[in-house]
C-alpha positions as CSV (number, residue, x, y, z in Angstrom):
1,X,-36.8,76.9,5.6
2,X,-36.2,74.7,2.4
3,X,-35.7,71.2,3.1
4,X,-32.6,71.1,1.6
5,X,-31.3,74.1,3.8
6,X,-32.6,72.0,6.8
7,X,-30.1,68.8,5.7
8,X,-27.5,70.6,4.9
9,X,-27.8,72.4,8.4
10,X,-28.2,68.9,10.0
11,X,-25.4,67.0,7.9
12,X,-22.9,69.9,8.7
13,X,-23.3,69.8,12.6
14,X,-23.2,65.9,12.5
15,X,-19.8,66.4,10.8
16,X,-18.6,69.1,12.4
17,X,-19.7,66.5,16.1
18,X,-17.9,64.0,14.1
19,X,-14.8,65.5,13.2
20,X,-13.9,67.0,16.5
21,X,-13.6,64.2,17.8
22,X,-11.7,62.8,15.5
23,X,-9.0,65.4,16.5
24,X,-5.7,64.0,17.5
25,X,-7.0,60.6,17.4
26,X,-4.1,58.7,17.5
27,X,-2.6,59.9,20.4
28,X,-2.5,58.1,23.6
29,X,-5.6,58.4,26.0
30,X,-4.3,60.2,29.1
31,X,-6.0,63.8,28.0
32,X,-9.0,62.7,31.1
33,X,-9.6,60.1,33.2
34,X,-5.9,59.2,32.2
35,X,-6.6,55.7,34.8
36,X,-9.8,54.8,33.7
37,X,-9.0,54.6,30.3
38,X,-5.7,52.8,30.3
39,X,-7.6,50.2,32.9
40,X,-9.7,49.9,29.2
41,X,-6.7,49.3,27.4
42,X,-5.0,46.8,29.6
43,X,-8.3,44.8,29.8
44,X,-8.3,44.9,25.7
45,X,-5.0,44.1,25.2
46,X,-5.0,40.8,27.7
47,X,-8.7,39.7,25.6
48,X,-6.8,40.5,22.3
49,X,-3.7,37.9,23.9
50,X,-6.1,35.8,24.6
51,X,-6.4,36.4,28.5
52,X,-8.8,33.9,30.1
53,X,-8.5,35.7,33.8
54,X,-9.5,39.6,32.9
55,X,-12.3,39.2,36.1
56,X,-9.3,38.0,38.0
57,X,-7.1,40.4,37.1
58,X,-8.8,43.7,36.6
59,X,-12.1,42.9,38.9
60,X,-15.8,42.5,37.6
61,X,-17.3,46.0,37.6
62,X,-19.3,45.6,34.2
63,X,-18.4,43.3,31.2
64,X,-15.9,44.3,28.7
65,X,-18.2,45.2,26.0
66,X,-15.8,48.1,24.5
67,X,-13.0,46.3,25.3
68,X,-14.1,43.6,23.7
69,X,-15.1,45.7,20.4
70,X,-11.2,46.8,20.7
71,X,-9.8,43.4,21.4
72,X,-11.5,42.4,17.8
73,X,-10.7,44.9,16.2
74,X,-6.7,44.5,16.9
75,X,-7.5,40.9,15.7
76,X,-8.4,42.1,12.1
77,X,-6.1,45.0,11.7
78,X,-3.5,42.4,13.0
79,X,-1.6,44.5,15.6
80,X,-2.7,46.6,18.8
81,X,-4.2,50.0,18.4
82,X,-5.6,51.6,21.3
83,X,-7.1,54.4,19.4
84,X,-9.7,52.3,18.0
85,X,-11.7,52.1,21.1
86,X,-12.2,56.1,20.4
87,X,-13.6,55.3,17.5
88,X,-16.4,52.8,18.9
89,X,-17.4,55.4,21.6
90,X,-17.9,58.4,18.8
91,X,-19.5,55.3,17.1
92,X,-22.2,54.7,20.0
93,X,-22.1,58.8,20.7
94,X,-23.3,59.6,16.9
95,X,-26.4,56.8,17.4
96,X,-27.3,58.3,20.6
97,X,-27.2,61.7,18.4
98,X,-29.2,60.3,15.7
99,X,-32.4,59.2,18.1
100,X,-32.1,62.1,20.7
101,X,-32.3,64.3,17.3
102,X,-35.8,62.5,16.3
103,X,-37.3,62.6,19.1
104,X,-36.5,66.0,20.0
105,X,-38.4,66.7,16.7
106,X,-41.0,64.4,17.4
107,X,-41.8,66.3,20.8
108,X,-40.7,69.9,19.5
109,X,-40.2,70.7,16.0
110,X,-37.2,71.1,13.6
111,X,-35.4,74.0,15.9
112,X,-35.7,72.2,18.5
113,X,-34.4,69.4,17.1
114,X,-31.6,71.6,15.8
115,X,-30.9,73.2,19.5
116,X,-30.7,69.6,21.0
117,X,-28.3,68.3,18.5
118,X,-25.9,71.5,19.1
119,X,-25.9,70.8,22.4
120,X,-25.6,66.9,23.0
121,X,-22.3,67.3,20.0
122,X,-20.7,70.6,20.7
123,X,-20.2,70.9,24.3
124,X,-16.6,70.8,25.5
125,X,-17.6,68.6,27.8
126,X,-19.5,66.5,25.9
127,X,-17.0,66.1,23.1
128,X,-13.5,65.3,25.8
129,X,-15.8,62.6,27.6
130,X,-18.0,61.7,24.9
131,X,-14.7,59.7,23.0
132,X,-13.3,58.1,25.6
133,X,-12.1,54.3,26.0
134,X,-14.4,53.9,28.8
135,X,-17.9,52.2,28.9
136,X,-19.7,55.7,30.0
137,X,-19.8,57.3,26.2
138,X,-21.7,53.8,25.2
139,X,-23.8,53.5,28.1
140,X,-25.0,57.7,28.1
141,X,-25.8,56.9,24.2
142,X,-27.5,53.8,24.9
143,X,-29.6,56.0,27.7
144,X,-31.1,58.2,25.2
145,X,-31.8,55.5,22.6
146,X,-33.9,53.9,25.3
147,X,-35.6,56.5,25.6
148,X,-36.2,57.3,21.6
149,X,-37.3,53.5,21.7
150,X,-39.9,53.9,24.4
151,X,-41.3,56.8,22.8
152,X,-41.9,55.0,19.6
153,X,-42.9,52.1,21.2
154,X,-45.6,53.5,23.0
155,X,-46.8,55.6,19.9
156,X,-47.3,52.4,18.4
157,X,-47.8,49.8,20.3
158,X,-46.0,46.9,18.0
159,X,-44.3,43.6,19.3
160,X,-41.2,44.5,17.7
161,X,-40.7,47.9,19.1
162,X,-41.1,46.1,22.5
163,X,-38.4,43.9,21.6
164,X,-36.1,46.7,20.1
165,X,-36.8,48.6,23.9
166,X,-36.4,46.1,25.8
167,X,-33.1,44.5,24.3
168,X,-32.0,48.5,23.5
169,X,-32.6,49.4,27.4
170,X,-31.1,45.6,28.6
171,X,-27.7,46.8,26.2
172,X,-28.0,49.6,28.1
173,X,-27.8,48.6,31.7
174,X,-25.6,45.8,31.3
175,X,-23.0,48.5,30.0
176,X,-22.7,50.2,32.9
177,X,-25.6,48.9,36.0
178,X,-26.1,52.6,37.3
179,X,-28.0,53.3,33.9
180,X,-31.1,51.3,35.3
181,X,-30.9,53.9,38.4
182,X,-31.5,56.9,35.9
183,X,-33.8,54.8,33.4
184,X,-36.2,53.1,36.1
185,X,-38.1,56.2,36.8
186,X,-39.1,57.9,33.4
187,X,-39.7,54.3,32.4
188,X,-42.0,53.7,35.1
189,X,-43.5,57.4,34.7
190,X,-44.3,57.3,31.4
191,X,-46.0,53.7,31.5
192,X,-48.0,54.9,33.9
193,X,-49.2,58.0,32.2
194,X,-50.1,56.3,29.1
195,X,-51.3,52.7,30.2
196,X,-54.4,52.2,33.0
197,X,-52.5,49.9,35.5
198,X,-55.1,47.3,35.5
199,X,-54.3,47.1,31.8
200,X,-50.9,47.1,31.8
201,X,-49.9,44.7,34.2
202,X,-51.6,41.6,31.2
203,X,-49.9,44.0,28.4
204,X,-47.8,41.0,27.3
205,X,-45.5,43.8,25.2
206,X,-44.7,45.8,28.8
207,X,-43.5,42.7,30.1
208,X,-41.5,41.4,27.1
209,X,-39.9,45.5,27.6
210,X,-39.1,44.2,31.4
211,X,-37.6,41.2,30.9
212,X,-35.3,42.1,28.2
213,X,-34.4,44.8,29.9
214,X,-33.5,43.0,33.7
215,X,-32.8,39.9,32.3
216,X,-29.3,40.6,31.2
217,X,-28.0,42.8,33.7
218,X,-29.6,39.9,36.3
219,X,-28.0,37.1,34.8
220,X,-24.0,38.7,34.5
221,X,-24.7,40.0,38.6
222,X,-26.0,36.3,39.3
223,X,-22.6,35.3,38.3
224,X,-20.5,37.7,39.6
225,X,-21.8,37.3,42.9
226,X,-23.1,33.7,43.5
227,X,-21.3,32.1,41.3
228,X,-17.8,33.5,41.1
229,X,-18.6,35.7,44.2
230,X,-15.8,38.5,43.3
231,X,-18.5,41.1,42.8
232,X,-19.8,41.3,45.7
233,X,-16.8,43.6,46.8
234,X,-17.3,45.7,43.7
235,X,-20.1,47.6,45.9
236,X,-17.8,48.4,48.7
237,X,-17.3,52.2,49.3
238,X,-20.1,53.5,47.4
239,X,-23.3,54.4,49.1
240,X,-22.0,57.0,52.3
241,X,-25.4,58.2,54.4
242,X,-23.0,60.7,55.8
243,X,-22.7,62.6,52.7
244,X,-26.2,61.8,51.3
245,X,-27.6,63.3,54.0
246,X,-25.6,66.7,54.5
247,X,-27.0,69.5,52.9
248,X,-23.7,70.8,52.1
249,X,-23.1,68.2,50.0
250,X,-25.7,69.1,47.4
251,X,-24.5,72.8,47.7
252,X,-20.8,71.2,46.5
253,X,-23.0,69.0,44.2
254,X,-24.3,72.5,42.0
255,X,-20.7,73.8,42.2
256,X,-19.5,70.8,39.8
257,X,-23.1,71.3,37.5
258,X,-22.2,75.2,37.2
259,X,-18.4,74.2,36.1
260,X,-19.2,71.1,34.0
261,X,-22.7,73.1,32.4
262,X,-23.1,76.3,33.6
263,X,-26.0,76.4,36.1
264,X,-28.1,79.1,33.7
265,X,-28.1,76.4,31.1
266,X,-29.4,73.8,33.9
267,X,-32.2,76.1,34.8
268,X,-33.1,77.1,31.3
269,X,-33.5,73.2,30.4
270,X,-35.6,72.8,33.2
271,X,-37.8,75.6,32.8
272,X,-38.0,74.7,29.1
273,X,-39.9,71.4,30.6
274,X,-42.9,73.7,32.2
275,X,-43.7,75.1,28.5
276,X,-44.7,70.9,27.0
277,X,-47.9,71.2,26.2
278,X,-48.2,66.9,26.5
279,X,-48.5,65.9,30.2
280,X,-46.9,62.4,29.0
281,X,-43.8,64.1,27.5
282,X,-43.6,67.0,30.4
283,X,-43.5,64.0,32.7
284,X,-40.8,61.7,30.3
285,X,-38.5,64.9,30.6
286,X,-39.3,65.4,34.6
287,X,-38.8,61.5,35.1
288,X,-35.0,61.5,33.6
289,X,-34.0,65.0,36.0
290,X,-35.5,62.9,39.2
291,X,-33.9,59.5,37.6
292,X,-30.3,61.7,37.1
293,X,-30.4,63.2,40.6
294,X,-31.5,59.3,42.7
295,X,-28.2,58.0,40.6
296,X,-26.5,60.7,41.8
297,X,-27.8,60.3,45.4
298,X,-27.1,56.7,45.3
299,X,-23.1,57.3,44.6
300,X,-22.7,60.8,46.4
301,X,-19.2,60.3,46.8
302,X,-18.3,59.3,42.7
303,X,-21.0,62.4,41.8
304,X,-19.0,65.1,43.3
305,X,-15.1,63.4,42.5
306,X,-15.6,61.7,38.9
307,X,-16.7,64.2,36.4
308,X,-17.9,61.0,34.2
309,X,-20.3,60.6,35.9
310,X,-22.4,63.1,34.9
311,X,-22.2,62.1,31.2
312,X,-26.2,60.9,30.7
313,X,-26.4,64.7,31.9
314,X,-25.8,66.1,28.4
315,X,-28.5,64.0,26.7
316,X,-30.8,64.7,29.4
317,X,-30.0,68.6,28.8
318,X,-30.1,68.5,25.4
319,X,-33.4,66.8,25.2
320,X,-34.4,68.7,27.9
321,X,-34.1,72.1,25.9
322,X,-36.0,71.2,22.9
323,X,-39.2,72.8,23.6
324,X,-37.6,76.1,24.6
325,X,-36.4,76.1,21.5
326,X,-39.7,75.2,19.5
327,X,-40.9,77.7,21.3
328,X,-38.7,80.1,20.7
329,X,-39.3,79.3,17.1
330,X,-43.0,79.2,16.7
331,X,-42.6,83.1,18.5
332,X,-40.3,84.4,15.5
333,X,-42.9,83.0,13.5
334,X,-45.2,85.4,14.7
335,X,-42.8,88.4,14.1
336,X,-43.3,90.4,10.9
337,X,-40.1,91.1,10.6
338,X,-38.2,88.0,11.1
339,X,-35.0,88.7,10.4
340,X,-32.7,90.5,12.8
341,X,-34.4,87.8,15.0
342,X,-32.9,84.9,13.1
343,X,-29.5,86.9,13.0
344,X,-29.1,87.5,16.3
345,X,-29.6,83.3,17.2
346,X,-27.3,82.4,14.3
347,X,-24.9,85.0,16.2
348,X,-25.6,83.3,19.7
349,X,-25.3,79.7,18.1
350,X,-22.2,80.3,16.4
351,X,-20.4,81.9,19.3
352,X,-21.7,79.1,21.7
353,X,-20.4,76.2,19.3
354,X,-17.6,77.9,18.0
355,X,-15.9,78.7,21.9
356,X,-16.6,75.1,22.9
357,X,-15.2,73.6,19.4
358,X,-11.7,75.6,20.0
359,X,-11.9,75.0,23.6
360,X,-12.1,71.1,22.6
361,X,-10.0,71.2,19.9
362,X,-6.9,72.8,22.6
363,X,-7.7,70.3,25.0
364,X,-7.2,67.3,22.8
365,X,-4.2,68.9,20.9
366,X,-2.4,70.6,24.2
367,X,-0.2,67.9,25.0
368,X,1.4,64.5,23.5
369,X,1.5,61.7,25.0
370,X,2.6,59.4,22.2
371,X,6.5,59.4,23.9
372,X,4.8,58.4,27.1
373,X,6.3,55.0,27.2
374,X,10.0,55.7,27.0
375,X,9.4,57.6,30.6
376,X,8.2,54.7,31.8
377,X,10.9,52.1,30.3
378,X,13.1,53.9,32.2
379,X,11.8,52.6,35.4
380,X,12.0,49.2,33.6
381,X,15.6,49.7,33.2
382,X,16.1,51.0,36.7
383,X,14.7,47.9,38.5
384,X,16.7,45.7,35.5
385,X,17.5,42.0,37.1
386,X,14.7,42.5,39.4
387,X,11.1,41.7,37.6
388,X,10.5,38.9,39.2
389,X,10.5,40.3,42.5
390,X,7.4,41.0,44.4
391,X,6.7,45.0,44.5
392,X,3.7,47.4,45.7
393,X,4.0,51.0,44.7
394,X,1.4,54.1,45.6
395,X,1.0,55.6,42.1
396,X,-2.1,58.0,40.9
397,X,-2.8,56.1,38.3
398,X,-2.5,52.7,40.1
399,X,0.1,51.7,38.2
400,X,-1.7,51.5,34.9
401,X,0.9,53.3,32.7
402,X,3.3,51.2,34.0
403,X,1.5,48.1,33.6
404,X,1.0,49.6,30.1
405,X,4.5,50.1,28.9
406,X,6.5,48.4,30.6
407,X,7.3,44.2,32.2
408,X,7.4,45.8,36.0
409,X,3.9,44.6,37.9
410,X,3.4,45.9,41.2
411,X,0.5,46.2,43.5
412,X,-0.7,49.0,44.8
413,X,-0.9,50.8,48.0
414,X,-3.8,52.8,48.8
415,X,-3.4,56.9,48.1
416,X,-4.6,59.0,50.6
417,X,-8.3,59.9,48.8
418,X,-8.3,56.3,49.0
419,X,-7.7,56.4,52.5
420,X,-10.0,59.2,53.1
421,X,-13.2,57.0,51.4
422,X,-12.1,54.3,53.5
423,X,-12.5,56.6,56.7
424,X,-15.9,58.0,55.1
425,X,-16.9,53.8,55.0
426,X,-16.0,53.5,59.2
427,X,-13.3,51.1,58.0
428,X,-9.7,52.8,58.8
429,X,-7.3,49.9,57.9
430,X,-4.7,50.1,61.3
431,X,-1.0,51.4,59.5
432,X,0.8,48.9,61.6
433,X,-1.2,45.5,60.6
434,X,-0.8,46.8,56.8
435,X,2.3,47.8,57.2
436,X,4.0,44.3,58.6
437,X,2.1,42.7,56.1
438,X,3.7,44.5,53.2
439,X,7.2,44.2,54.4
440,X,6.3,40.2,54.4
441,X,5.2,39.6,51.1
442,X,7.3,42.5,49.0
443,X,11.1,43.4,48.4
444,X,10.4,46.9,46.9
445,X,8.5,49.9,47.2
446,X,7.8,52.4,45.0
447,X,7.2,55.7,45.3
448,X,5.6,57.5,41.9
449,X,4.3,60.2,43.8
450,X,6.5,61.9,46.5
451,X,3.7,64.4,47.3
452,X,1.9,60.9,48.8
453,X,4.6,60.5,51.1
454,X,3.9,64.5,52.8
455,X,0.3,63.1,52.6
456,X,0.7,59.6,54.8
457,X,3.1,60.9,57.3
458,X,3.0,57.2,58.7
459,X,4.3,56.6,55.6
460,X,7.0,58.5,55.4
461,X,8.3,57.3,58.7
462,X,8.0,53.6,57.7
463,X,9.7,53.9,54.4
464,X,12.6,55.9,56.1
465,X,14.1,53.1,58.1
466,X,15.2,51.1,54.3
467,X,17.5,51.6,52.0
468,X,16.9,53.8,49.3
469,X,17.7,51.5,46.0
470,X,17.0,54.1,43.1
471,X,16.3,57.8,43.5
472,X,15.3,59.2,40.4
473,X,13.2,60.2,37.2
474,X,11.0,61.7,40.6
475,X,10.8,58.3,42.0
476,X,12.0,56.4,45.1
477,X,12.7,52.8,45.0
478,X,12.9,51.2,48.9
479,X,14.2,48.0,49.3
480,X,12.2,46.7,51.8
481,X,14.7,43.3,52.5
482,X,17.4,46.0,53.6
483,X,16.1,48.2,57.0
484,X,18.8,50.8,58.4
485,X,20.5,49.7,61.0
């Protein structure tokens, strides 16, 4: 292949992994994780009107980097525009493209740099999640680059690609804290297999990798927990033994790969790692499956529930395929007659990228949601006179749209999953002591979701002995200061 051939091929699938995801761009971000996202927005709008109490407000989970980004972002264009925290997560996506592309050539060759590309960019998956307003898309990219850095790193043995790894890999973690689960073991692995112990433990550039990379992450959890000490709740409900340890768990655990990846495509990756040649790489690519699946044993309820969460998965795949690929290559090679060979993978590649790029392109272009906010002014009318009154609603979405678009704030009551991790915990909250204490501090309920009420039969009952102050627009508004007689 002439080089030129070979950039072309390259530049067009980087704008092609561009450009779908620039699809629709403007239009409101409810098309997945409708909650998670708007929870992004909320937080960058309050840093863009100067909000001094987000922790207070929205809880310290990580820090607002891509909110932040956003919030600054509305500062220089002058105005709020939530679509620009799209456009820093296909930002961070196309870097984490750009070093999972080298390195796939580094430890393959061109084709398999070429495979791993198409698959890390073109994926349905990969291009719905991957543009989010949510710290994942940042975090995954920031994975791979950590990885791309190591590599080099260890290849050459210079102070400042210790630096770059360790800062890269601190970045990394202190986007999203799970990312040192998944990045802890190749790390560790691949150290290991190219340093003697003895000798690495005085290697003054594996330490200066360590600290930058713990130092960051330690210092924000120092704060959120001994210092302003609202953290510490943040790792409620996470870790359940019951479901770690039940084998039917990781059965249910496949069912969600085969959907998100297709479980041929998982196996193929991971045969792909038997062919490395290089005991050091064969391990690196090992080390981020093992690191992948103690994440996902760590948060076993999130794994199964939150299809997010298994966004460093498409890197790991990707990279993971690379030296089938090569392979695959080197074999037509060997073929006289090369050709119908060549054909038939252009065939294959085409039809793979092409189904997932219409599939995407639907997805994103399906539904608008850009009128989403006169629905919900119409609750702001309904409850008109009443703003300042104290409210709690049970709402999907936890009341995020309507914190979005409208003045109405309302706390929120727990929905039944809620409920059901709760029970999953061994802490049941009793109905009755929640209950009195709602009808204390609020004046109104609502209802956003009536399925909820078939779904919390205790509920139902409560709510039936008020008055009903507004039914419609499928809500129910209960005035809790008027009971039936």
């Amino acid at each position: 292949m002439k080089k030129w051939h070979y950039l072309l091929i390259i530049g067009g699938i980087f704008l092609i992994g561009i450009g779908i995801r620039l699809v629709d761009l403007t239009d409101h971000p409810f098309e997945i994780h409708g909650t998670r996202q708007m929870r992004s927005a909320l937080i960058s709008r309050d840093l863009y009107e100067g909000g001094k109490n987000v922790f207070s407000t929205y809880g310290m989970i990580e820090p607002p980097i891509i909110e932040s980004l956003s919030a600054g972002m509305y500062s220089l264009l002058g105005a709020e525009t939530v679509w620009i925290g799209r456009v820093f997560s296909i930002l961070f996506w196309t870097l984490g493209a750009a070093a999972l592309f080298d390195l796939s050539n580094r430890i393959s060759n061109k084709f398999g740099g070429i495979i791993a590309l198409i698959f890390y960019l073109f994926p349905t998956f990969s291009v719905m999640n991957s543009r989010t307003l949510m710290p994942d898309p940042m975090m995954t990219a920031g994975l791979i680059i950590s990885i791309w850095s190591l590599y080099h790193w260890q290849e050459e043995r210079s102070s400042k690609w210790a630096v770059m790894t360790g800062l890269i890999t601190g970045f990394t973690i202190l986007s999203k804290a799970y990312a040192g689960l998944i990045l802890i073991i190749p790390f560790a692995i691949y150290i290991l297999m190219t340093n003697n112990p003895k000798e690495a433990i005085k290697d003054k550039q594996l330490w200066t990798i360590l600290a930058l990379s713990a130092l960051p992450v330690a210092a924000y959890f120092f704060y959120g927990i001994v210092i302003d000490g609202r953290m510490a709740s943040q790792f409620d409900n996470r870790f359940f033994a019951s479901l770690a340890f039940d084998p039917g768990h990781y059965v249910r655990w496949l069912y969600v790969l085969d959907d998100l990846f297709s479980l041929p495509l998982i196996l193929a990756s991971l045969v792909s790692i038997t062919i490395v040649k290089d005991i050091k790489i064969k391990w690196l690519l090992l080390a981020t499956w093992i690191g992948y699946f103690v994440y996902g044993f760590f948060f076993p309820y999130h794994i199964r529930t939150h299809t997010y969460y298994h966004l460093p998965l498409v890197p790991i795949i990707a990279l993971s395929l690379a030296p089938l690929a090569g392979k695959i290559a080197d074999l037509i090679k060997e073929q006289k007659k090369k050709a119908f060979s060549i054909i038939l993978i252009i065939i294959a590649l085409g039809i793979f990228s092409s189904v997932n790029l219409v599939r995407s392109y639907f997805e994103m272009t399906k539904d608008d949601y850009r009128e989403e906010a006169a629905d919900w002014l119409a609750v702001e009318e309904a409850l008109k006179g009443q703003l300042n009154e104290r409210m709690i609603s049970v709402n999907a979405d936890y009341n995020t749209r309507l914190h979005y678009y409208t003045g109405v704030r309302t706390s929120s009551w727990p929905l039944a999953s809620d409920l059901a991790v709760m029970e999953l915990s061994g802490s049941t909250p009793d109905f009755d002591v929640r209950w009195q204490k709602t009808i204390e501090q609020f004046h109104y309920f609502l209802v956003f979701n009536l399925s909820e009420l078939d779904k919390q039969p205790a509920l139902n009952g409560a709510l039936s002995n008020y008055e009903v102050y507004f039914d419609g627009l499928g809500i129910l508004i209960f005035d809790l200061y008027s009971p039936l007689e």
